[in-house]
Kinemage of the C-alpha trace (Angstrom):
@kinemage 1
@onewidth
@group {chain A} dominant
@subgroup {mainchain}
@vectorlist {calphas} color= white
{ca unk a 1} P -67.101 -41.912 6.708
{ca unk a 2} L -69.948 -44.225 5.663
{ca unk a 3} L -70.107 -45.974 2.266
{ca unk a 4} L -72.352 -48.225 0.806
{ca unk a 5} L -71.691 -51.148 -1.427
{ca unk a 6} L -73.551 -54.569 -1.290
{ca unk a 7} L -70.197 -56.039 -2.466
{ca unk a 8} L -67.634 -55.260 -0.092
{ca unk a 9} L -70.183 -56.735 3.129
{ca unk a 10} L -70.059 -60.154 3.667
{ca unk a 11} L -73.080 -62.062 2.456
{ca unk a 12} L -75.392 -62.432 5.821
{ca unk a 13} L -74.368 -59.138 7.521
{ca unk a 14} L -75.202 -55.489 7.504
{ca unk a 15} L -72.117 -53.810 7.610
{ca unk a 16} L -68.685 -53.920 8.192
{ca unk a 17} L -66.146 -51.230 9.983
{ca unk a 18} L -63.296 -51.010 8.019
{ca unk a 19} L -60.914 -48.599 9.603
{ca unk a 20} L -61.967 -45.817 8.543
{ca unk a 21} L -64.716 -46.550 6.613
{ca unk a 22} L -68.117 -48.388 7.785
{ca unk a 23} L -69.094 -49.964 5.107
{ca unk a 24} L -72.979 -50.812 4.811
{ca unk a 25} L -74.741 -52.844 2.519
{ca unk a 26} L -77.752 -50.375 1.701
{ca unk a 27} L -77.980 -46.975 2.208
{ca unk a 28} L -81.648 -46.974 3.896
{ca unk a 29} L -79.456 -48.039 6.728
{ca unk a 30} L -77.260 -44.840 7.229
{ca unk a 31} L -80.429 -43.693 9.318
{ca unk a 32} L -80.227 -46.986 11.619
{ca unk a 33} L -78.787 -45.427 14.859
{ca unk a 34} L -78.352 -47.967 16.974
{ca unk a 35} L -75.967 -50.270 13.483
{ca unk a 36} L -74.124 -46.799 13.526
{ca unk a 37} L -73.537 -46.739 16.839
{ca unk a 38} L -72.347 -50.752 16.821
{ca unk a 39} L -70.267 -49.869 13.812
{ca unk a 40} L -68.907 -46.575 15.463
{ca unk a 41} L -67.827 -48.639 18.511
{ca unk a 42} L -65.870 -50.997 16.217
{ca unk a 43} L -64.347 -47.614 14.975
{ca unk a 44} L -62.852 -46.930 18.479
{ca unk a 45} L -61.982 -50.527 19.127
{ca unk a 46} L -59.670 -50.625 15.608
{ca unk a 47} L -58.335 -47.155 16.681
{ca unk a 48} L -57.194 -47.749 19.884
{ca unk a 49} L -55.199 -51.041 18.774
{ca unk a 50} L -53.798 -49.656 15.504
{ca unk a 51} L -56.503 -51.293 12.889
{ca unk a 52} L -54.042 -53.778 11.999
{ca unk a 53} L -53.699 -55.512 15.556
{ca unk a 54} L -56.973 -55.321 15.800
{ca unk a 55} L -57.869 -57.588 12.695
{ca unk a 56} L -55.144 -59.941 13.882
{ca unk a 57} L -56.907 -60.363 17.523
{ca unk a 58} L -60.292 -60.475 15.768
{ca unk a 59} L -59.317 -63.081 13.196
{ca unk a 60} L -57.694 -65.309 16.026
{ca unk a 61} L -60.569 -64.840 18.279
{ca unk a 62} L -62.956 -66.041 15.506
{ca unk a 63} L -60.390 -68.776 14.978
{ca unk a 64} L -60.776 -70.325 18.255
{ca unk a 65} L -64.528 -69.651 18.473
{ca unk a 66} L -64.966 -71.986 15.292
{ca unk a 67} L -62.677 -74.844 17.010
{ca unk a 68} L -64.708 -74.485 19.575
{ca unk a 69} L -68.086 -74.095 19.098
{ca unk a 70} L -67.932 -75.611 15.453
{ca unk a 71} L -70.431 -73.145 14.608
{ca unk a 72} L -69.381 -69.746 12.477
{ca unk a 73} L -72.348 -67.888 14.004
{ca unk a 74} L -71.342 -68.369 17.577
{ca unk a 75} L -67.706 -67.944 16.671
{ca unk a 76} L -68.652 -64.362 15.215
{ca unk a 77} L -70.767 -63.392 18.709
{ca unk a 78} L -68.462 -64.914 21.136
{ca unk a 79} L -65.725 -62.527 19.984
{ca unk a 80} L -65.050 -60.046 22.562
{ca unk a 81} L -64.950 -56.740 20.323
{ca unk a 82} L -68.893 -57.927 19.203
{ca unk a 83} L -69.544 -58.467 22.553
{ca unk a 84} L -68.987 -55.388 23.491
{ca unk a 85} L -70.910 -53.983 20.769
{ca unk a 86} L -73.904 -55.466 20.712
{ca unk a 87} L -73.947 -54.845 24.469
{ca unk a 88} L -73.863 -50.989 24.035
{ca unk a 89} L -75.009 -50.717 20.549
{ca unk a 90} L -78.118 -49.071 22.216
{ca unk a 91} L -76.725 -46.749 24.419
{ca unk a 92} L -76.137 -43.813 21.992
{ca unk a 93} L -73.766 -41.838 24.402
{ca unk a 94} L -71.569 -44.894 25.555
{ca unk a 95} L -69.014 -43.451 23.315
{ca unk a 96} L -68.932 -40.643 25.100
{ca unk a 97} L -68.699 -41.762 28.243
{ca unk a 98} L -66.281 -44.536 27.500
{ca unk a 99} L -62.237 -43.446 28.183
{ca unk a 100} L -60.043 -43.937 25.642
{ca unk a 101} L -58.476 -47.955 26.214
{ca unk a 102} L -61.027 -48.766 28.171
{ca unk a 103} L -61.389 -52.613 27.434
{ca unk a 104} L -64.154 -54.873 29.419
{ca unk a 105} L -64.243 -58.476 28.755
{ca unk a 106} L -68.344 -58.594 27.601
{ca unk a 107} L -70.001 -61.930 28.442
């Protein structure tokens, strides 16, 4: 399900995948297939480790991203669940293909 709210997205992004709810910032961007598709893969991701162990990872991930590269913006696209999405945010059937706990380390 896709909502929109300007508040509940972090100041600097897009959207946010909030199991399970992506949550985007305007709603001109519901018609942005290839942030649906990055979103959507976030969707699996959270689903396959049970939302909340997924946060945890992510949030310790970021953690040691910001130790270091002392930089919050290569933190956020050295984590290995954005890797993966901005690598096949473009591929529109990657979902599909993709099997269920399928998890690539994305460099």
């Amino acid at each position: 399900m896709i909502l929109i709210s300007k508040y509940l997205v972090p100041k600097g992004y897009v959207g946010i995948t909030l199991f399970p709810f992506i949550v985007l910032r305007q709603s001109r961007m519901k018609d942005d297939p290839v942030l649906i598709n990055h979103e959507k893969i976030h969707l699996r991701q959270q689903l396959e480790l049970l939302v909340i162990p997924f946060f945890i990872w992510y949030a310790i991930e970021f953690i040691i991203g910001l130790l270091k590269y002392r930089s919050w913006r290569l933190a956020y696209s050295n984590i290995s669940f954005e890797r993966e999405a901005y690598a096949k945010e473009r591929d529109l059937k990657y979902l599909e293909q993709r099997r269920f706990w399928e998890f690539r380390i994305y460099m």
